[in-house]
C-alpha positions in Angstrom: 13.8 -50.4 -4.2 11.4 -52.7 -5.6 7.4 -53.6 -5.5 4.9 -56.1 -6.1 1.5 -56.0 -7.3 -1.7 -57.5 -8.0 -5.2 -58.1 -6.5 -7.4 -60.0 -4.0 -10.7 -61.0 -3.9 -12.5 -59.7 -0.5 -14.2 -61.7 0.4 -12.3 -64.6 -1.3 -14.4 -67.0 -3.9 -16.1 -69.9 -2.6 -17.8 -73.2 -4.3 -21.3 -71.0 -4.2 -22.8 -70.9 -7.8 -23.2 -67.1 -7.8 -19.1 -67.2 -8.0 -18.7 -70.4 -10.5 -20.6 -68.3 -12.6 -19.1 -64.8 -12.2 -15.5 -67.0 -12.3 -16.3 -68.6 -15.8 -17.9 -65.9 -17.5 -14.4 -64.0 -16.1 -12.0 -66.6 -16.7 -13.4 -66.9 -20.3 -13.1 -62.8 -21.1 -9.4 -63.2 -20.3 -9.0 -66.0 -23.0 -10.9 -64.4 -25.0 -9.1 -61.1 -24.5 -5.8 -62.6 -25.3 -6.1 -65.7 -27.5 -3.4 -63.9 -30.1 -0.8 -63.4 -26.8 1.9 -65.6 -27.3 2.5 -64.4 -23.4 -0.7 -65.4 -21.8 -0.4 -69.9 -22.5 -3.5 -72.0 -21.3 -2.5 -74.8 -18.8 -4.6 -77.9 -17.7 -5.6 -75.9 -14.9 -4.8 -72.6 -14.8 -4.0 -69.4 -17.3 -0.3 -68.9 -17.3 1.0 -65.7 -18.2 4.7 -65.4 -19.1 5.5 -62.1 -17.5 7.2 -61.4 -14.6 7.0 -63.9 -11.7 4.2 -65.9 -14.1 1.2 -65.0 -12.4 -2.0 -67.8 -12.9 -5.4 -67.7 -12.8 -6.7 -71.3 -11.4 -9.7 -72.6 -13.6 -11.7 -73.3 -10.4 -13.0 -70.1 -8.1 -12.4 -71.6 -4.7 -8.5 -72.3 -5.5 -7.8 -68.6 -6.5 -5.8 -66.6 -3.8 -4.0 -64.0 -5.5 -2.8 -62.9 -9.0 0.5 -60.8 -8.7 4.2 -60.6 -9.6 6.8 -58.0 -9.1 6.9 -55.2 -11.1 10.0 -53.6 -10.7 14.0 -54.9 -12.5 15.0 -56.3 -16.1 12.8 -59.1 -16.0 9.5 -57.4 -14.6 10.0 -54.3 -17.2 11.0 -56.8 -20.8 7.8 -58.8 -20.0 5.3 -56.2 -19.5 4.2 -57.5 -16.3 2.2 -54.7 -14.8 0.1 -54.1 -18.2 -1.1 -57.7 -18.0 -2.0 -56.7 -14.4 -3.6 -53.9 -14.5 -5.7 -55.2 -18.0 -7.1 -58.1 -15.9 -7.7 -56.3 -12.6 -9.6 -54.1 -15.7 -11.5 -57.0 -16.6 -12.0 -58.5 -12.8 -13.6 -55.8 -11.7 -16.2 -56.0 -14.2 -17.5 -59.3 -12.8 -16.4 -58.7 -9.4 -16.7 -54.9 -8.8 -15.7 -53.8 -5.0 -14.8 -57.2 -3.9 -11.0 -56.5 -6.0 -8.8 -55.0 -3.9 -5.6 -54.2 -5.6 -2.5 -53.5 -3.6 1.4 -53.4 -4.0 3.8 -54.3 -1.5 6.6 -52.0 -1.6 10.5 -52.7 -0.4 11.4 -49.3 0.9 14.0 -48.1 3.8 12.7 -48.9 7.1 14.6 -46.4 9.9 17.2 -48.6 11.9 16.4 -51.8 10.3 18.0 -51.6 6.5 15.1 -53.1 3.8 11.9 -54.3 4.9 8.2 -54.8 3.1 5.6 -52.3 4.0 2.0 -53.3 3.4 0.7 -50.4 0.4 -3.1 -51.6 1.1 -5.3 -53.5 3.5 -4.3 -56.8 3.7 -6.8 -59.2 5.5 -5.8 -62.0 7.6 -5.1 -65.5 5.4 -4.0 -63.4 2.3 -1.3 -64.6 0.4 1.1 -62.0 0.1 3.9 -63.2 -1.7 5.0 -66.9 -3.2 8.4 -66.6 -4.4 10.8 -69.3 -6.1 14.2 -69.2 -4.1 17.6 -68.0 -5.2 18.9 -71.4 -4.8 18.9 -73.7 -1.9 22.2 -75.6 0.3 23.0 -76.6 2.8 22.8 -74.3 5.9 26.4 -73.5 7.1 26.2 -75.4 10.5 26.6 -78.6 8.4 29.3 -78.3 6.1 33.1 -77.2 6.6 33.0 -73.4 5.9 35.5 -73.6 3.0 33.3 -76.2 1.5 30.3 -74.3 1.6 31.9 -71.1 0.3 33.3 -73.1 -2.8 29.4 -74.4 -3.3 27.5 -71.2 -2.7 30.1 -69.5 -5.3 29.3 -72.1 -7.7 25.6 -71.5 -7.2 25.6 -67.7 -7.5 27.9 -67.8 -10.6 25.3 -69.9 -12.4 22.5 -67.4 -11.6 21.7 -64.6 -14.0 23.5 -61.3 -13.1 20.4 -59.7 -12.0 19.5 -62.4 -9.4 23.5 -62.7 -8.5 22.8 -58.9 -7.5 19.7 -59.7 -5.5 22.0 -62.0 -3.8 24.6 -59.6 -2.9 22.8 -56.8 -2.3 21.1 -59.0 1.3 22.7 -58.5 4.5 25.5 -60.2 5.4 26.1 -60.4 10.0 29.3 -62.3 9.3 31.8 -60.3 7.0 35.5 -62.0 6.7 36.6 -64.5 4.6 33.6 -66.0 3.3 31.1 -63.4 2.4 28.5 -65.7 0.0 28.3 -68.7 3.3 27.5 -65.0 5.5 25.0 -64.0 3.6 23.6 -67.0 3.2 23.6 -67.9 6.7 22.3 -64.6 7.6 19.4 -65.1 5.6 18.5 -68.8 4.7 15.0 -69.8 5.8 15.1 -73.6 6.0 13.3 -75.5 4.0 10.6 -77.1 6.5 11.2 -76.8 10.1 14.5 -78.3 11.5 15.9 -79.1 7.8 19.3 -78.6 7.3 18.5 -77.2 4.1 17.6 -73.6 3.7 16.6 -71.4 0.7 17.4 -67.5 0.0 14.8 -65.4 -1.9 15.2 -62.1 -3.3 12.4 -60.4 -1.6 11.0 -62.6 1.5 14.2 -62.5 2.9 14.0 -58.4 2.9 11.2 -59.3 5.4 11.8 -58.2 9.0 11.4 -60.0 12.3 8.9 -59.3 15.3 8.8 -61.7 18.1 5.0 -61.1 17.2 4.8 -60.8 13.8 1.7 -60.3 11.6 2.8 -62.7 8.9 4.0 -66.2 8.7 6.7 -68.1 6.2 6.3 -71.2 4.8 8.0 -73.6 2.8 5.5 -75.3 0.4 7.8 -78.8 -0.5 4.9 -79.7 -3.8 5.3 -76.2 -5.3 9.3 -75.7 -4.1 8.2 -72.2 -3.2 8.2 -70.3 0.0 5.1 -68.3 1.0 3.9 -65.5 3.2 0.5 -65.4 4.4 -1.1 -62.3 7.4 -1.5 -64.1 10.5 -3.8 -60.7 11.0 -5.1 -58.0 9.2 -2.3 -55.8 8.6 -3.2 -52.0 7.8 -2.0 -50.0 5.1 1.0 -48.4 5.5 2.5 -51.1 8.6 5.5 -53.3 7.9 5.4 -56.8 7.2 7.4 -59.3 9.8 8.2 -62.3 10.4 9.6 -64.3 13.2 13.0 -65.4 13.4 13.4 -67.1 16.4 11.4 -69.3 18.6 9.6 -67.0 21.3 11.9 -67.5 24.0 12.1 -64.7 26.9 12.8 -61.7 25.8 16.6 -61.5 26.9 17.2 -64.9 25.4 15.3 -63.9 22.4 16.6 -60.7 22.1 20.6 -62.0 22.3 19.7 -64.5 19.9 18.6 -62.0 17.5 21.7 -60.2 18.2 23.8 -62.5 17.6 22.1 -64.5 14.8 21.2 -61.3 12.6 23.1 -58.6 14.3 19.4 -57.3 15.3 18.2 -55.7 18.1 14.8 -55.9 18.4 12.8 -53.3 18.6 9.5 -54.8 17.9 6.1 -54.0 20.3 6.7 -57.0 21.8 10.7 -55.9 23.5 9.7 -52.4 23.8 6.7 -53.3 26.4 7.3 -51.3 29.6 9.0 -53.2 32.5 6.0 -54.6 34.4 4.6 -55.9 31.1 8.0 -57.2 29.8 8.0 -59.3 33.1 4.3 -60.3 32.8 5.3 -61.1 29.0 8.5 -63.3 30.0 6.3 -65.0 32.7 4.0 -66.1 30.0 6.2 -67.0 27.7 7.9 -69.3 29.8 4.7 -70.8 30.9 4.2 -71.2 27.6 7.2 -73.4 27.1 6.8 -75.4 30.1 3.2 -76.5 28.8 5.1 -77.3 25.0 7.3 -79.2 26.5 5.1 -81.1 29.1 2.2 -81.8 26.2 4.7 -83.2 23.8 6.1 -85.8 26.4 4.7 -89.1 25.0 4.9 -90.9 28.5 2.3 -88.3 30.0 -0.1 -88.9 26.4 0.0 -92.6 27.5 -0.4 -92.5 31.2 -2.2 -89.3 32.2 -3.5 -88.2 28.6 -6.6 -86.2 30.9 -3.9 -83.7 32.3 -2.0 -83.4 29.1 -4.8 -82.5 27.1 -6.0 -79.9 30.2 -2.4 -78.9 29.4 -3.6 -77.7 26.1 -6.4 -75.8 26.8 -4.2 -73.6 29.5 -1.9 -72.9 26.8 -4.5 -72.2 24.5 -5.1 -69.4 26.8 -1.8 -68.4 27.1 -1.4 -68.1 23.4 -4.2 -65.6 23.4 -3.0 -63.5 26.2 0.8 -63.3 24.7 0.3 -62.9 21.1 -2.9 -60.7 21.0 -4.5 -62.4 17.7 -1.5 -63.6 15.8 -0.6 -66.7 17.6 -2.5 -68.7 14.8 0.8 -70.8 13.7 1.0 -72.3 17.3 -2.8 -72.6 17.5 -2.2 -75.0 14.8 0.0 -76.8 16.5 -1.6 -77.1 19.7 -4.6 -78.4 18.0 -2.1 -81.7 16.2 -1.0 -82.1 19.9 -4.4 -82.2 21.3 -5.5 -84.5 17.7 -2.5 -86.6 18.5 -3.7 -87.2 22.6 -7.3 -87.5 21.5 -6.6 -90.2 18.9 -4.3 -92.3 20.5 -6.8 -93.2 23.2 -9.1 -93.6 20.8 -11.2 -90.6 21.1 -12.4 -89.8 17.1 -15.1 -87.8 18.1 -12.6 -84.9 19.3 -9.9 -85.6 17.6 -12.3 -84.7 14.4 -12.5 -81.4 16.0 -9.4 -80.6 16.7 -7.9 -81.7 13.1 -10.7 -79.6 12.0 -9.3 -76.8 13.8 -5.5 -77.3 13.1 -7.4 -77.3 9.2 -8.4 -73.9 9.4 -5.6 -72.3 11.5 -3.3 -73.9 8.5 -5.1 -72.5 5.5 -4.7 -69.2 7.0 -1.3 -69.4 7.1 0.3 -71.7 5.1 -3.3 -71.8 2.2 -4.9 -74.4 0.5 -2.2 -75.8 -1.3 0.1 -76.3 1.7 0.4 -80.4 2.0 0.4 -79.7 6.0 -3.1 -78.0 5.6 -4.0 -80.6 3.3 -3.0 -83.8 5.5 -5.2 -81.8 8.2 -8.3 -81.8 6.4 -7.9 -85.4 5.5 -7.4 -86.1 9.6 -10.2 -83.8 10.0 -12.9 -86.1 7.5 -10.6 -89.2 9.2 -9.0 -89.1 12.3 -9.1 -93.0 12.7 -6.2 -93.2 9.6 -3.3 -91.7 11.7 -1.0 -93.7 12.9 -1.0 -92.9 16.2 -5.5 -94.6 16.2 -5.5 -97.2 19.2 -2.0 -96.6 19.7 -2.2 -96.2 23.7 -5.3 -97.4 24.3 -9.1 -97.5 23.3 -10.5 -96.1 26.8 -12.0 -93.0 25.2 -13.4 -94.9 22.7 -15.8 -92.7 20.3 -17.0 -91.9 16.7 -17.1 -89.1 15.0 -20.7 -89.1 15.0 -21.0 -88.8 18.9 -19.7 -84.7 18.7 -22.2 -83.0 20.6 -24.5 -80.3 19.0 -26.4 -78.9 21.7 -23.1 -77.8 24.1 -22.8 -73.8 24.2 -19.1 -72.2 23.5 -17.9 -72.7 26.9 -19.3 -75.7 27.5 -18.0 -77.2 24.0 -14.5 -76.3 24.9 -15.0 -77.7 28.5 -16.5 -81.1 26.6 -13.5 -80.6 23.8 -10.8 -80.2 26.3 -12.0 -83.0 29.2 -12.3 -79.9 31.8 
């Protein structure tokens, strides 16, 4: 059993001068307080400290999201980890008071399910709640001979240190026989960007349990070469962390993937509905595919981009309906289709918007630093330098300038969405 810990800042630090200040004055108490620590290194642009998972605090407010490692095994426990973080949650608090909200995230027995991550605090919707360095990386096992694979995943795991060789070991493994390491790897890999054929393993994300609506989100961030998991919700003290495994299919396609994928059978609120909302559940979620699908045929952008992007606002609504709140991820998504309709005819003015909205569905779930969330706000300030600009035609021809500000909710969405 192991734990992390650290603290966030509710609510988090903007570009106001009330927190440059506090920040500063904060940031400089912790240089001050350990300018003889041969542990605690100053960076370019951030405090480093050599402890644990090397927790940072970013010179600039805005950028901070969360300062924890995990305190628990021989590396946490010879660098001293948790003293340095409970000295400058200490020292936060002083500047910050209420607005620190320490937590720890605890890997604990979860009944029928093995390991999982249970949340030990509040954790508010957009947090960061771990960033974790992989194991190693390869290939997954659909694209090499198995034999081949097993020969390269021993190599890997031999050159690890012996207590990251028995984080490896100690995962689940759905395909026992003759070639355990490619089972657990394939078990538990998380690709490396969507569709990759690459795919990492991580200590403790991959402890991380599946809910075909799950309250957090993984993500692989390709500058940093680390994974992440940010709440997709508020998740309450006390209730387990998920992820999604699959794709959202119906739930007995889902279900027998699960089953055969990850030797799972899901259990999550989602499966467990009673029969007339399973089949009101399966309705939408086909629905929901059918709309996907349709939207993301580029013959129906070009010809009859009207009905496509009508298309988008009835999924929008479906998203809602099935995923009660935590259907951010495709929100995202929709929005880039919607961008993608919008600018290809032209159409600046709400293609801004909806880049501006795919923006800030992204930062909640894959942060700041995600080069996704960041390409979004740069669509968002300049739709005009996709690719796609003029691609289909100019008939919807606008500027950014010609959003309109006197439109009520309703009424924006029917202007947004050509309804």
């Amino acid at each position: 059993m192991g734990a992390d810990a650290g603290f966030d800042m509710v609510p988090r630090l903007s570009t106001v001068a009330s927190d440059k200040r506090n920040w500063n004055q904060f940031i400089d108490a912790i240089k001050e307080y350990y300018k003889s620590d041969n542990q605690v290194e100053i960076q370019a642009n951030y405090i480093e400290f050599i402890a644990g998972e090397h927790p940072t605090l970013p010179f600039e407010c805005h950028k901070f999201l969360r300062f924890s490692s995990e305190i628990t095994g021989g590396i946490a426990a010879s660098t001293g980890v948790e003293k340095y973080l409970h000295t400058v949650i200490e020292i936060a608090q002083t500047y910050f008071g209420s607005r620190i909200q320490f937590w720890n995230e605890l890997v604990t027995d979860i009944p029928g399910k093995g390991k999982g991550l249970v949340a030990r605090s509040h954790i508010p919707k957009g947090t960061l709640i771990i960033r974790e360095k992989p194991l190693f990386s390869g290939c997954r096992p659909v694209s090499m001979p198995a034999a081949e694979l097993e020969k390269m995943f021993a190599a890997k795991l031999k050159a690890l240190p012996k207590v990251s060789q028995r984080q490896f070991l100690s995962l689940h493994n759905n395909f026992p026989g003759k070639y355990p390491f490619s089972g657990i790897f394939k078990t538990n890999a998380l690709a490396c960007r969507p569709g990759s054929v690459v795919g990492a393993v991580y200590p403790t994300i991959c402890l991380i349990n599946h809910s075909c609506i799950p309250n957090s989100h993984n993500n692989w961030n390709e500058n940093a070469e680390h994974e992440t998991i940010y709440a997709n919700r508020d998740i309450q003290a006390g209730e387990e962390i998920t992820i999604s495994y699959n794709s959202g299919d119906v739930s007995s396609v889902r279900r027998a993937c699960l089953k055969k994928a990850f030797g799972v059978d899901c259990g999550c609120d989602a499966c467990t509905r009673s029969p007339s909302e399973l089949k009101a559940s399966d309705a939408r979620r086909a629905q929901i595919q059918k709309l996907d699908n349709a939207i993301g045929d580029p013959l129906g952008m070009m010809n009859t981009p009207k009905d496509s992007l009508a298309k988008c606002h009835s999924l929008l609504r479906l998203l809602g309906e099935e995923y009660d709140g935590c259907a951010v991820v495709l929100t995202a998504r929709l929005y880039y289709d919607a961008f993608q309709i919008c600018i290809a005819h032209g159409d600046r003015a709400r293609a801004g918007v909806c880049a501006e909205r795919a923006y800030k569905a992204s930062v909640i779930y894959e942060g700041e630093d995600s080069p996704q969330t960041q390409r979004m706000q740069s669509l968002a300030r300049r739709p005009e330098d996709h690719t796609s600009f003029g691609a289909y035609s100019m008939k919807w021809k606008t500027t950014k300038k010609m959003v309109p500000k006197s439109l009520d909710g309703a009424q924006f969405e029917n202007w947004l969405f050509r309804v």
